[in-house]
Every structure is written in C-alpha cells, then in structure tokens.
Phi, psi and omega in degrees: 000320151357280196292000196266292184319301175336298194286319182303301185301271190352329182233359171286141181291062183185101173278339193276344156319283180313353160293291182329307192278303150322332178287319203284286169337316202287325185241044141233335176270111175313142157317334156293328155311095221266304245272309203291334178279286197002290168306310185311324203264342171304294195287348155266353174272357183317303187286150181290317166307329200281032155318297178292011157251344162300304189261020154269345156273356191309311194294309174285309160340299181253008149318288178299314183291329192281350168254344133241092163296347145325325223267137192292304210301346199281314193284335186265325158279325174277353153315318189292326179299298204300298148002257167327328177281354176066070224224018208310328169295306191283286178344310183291326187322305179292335186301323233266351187276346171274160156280113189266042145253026175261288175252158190276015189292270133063209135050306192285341198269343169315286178303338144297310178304318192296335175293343178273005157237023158048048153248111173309281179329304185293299186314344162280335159318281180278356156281335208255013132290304151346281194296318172309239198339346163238351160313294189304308194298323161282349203260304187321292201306320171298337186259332187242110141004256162308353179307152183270338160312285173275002133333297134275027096006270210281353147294340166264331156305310143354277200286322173123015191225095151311313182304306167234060248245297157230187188275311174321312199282310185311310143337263172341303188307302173326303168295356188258300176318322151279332169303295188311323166312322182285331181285313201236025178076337184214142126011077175348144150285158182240072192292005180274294157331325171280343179265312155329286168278011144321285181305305202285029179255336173288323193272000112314331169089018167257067199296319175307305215287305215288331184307289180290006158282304187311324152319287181316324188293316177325295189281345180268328170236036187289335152239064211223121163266009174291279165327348145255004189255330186271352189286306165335287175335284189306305181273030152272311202288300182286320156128040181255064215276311189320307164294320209301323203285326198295297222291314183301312144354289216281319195283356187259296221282336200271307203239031207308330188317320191275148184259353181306317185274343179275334187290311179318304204277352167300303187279344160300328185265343160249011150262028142266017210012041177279066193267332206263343152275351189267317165311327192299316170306319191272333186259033193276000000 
C-alpha cells in the first residue's frame, strides 16, 4: 500500500507527502528485499522534483543491476535515478540500453532526457514511440481476456484502488503525462485508461463507475476514432450490443474514408453472425 499511496502522491500537489511516504519505504523495506528497494527507489525518483532521491537511488539501483544486468526495471530506475539526479546525458545512455517495449514508462523517461539537452526533434521521436507502445499495450490488457494487465485491474478495483490498478501502467501514465507536458506544454489526454477501467468495472458488474470511465474516455478522445472502435469492442465484450454499434459509428462517422473502421465494425457483425452487415461493411 506504501508504494500505491507514493504513486498517488507523485503527481498531486504536495511533495513533501510524498517524501514522507518514500521516506516511511525506506526505513521499512530491508536492504534484502531487492523487489521492495527496487519499488523504494522508482517510487522516490517519481516526481519531477525529486534530485535527492534520484542520487539516493543511484546506490541501490546499481547494487541490483550489477547482481542482474538483465534486468530492465533495475535499469529503468536507474535512468530514472539519473534523470532526477540531473545527469540527463548518462540517464539516455542507461535508458538507450534497454528493450524499450518491455516497459512502457521507458520511451517516455527517453524523452524527458533529451528534452533536458534541448534536442527536441528526438524527444518528439520518443514521445511518438511511446504512445505505439502504450497505445498497443493498454488496448491489448482491454481487450484479451487473459492479459495479466487487466487481471489486475481488476484485483486492484476489488480492493477500491482504480487509480493503481496496476503498477506498470500507473508508472507509464505519470511518465507520459510529464513527457507530453514537456514537449507540449501540457498533459496529454489519456481515454485508454479510462477504457481500461471501464471493462474492468464492467465486468465487475459496476455499470455507474463503468459508465463514468467511459465518459472520461470520450472527453479525452472523443475524436479519436481508434478510441471508439476498441470502445465498440469493449461493449461487445460486456454484452452491450447497442452501445457497441454507436461507438462503432461514431468512429466510421469521424473517418467515413478509412476502411480500418468499416473492417472493425465488419468483423463485430460476424462474430455475431450478423454477414449480411458485416459483408455490407467489408465491401465498403
């Protein structure tokens, strides 16, 4: 709970909690505990503010990688460590050493260094890697059943906590959220989060919450026709045919050109067995 309350904190206005809470991790999590410093030192590098937890993680950060160098998240905090510590050239180095679809924070904490050596271009480079890479990922966990994404969803929705539902995406949402900011003055919208807990709230059987997750995907992309085509999806899944067909609509009505979206609303009608719309959609 430590590390949730942490994540919560990380983008709220009040760093000195969040210290507080990273401090409490600090003198509680054993030094044997690799996974709990790990978390200890990710979740004090959170804040944009945060230089003295950047070069207090430096030490465990590279403790843990030199007993795995494989390991991304170890590698990926300590970028992050560097980053903060305001080290911004050695942070891309350590990011650039990784596989960046393993996490999706990754791309985006890429694009803070560079933007802090004011090469711009690659940082709009490695926001828009990013967003493929948290687009696909989060679309996946919304989408497949079995993903381990929305599994836990829906084990943190249980428990009341939407918000950090999981650790990856929540990280990534922060780190995305500060990239766009740095790049675009502001904060992105994000309607894929919002769709995320959408399902798994439906699929909890909390048709009010899923509804206002659905609202939010709307005002952050309501003109995103992707973003009404997995929505479509998503009230297909739940068993929502009515909504599925508006959403799928809505997204044909944003893009009548593209044929992506008449193939999508195609293939909705014949795995209802509905072919003769769904040919009508494929012969489009």
């Amino acid at each position: 709970m430590a590390v949730q309350h942490a994540m919560t904190l990380a983008d709220q206005d009040n760093p000195e909690a969040h210290r507080r809470v990273v401090n409490w991790m600090r003198t509680n999590f054993s030094d044997t505990d690799v996974w709990g410093t790990m978390r200890t030192a990710l979740a004090g590098c959170l804040r944009s503010d945060s230089p003295g937890s950047g070069r207090s993680a430096l030490g465990p950060m590279n403790a843990i990688l030199q007993n795995s160098p494989e390991d991304a998240w170890a590698r990926l905090g300590l970028g992050l460590a560097y980053l903060r510590g305001g080290a911004p050239d050695t942070a891309l180095d350590t990011l650039s050493t990784y596989e960046p679809s393993y996490w999706m924070a990754g791309p985006y904490y890429q694009t803070l260094a560079c933007r802090a050596l004011n090469d711009i271009e690659r940082a709009r480079e490695l926001f828009g890697w990013g967003e493929t890479q948290y687009r696909h990922r989060l679309t996946s966990a919304i989408l497949v059943d079995t993903d381990a994404a929305l599994h836990s969803a829906l084990w943190g929705m249980r428990r009341g906590d939407s918000t950090n539902a999981w650790y990856d995406v929540r990280v990534a949402q922060l780190a995305r959220a500060e990239a766009s900011a740095a790049i675009d003055g502001q904060p992105r919208p994000d309607p894929w989060k919002h769709l995320l807990a959408a399902r798994a709230f439906a699929l909890l059987g909390d048709s009010e919450r899923a509804d206002a997750e659905f609202a939010a995907a709307e005002q952050a992309g309501g003109d995103d026709p992707e973003m009404w085509t997995v929505r479509g999806r998503v009230h297909a899944r739940v068993g929502d045919h009515p909504a599925a067909e508006r959403a799928f609509q809505r997204a044909i009505d944003l893009q009548p050109q593209n044929a992506t979206w008449w193939i999508a609303r195609g293939r909705y009608f014949a795995e209802r067995g509905d072919m003769n719309r769904a040919d009508a959609d494929f012969t489009r």
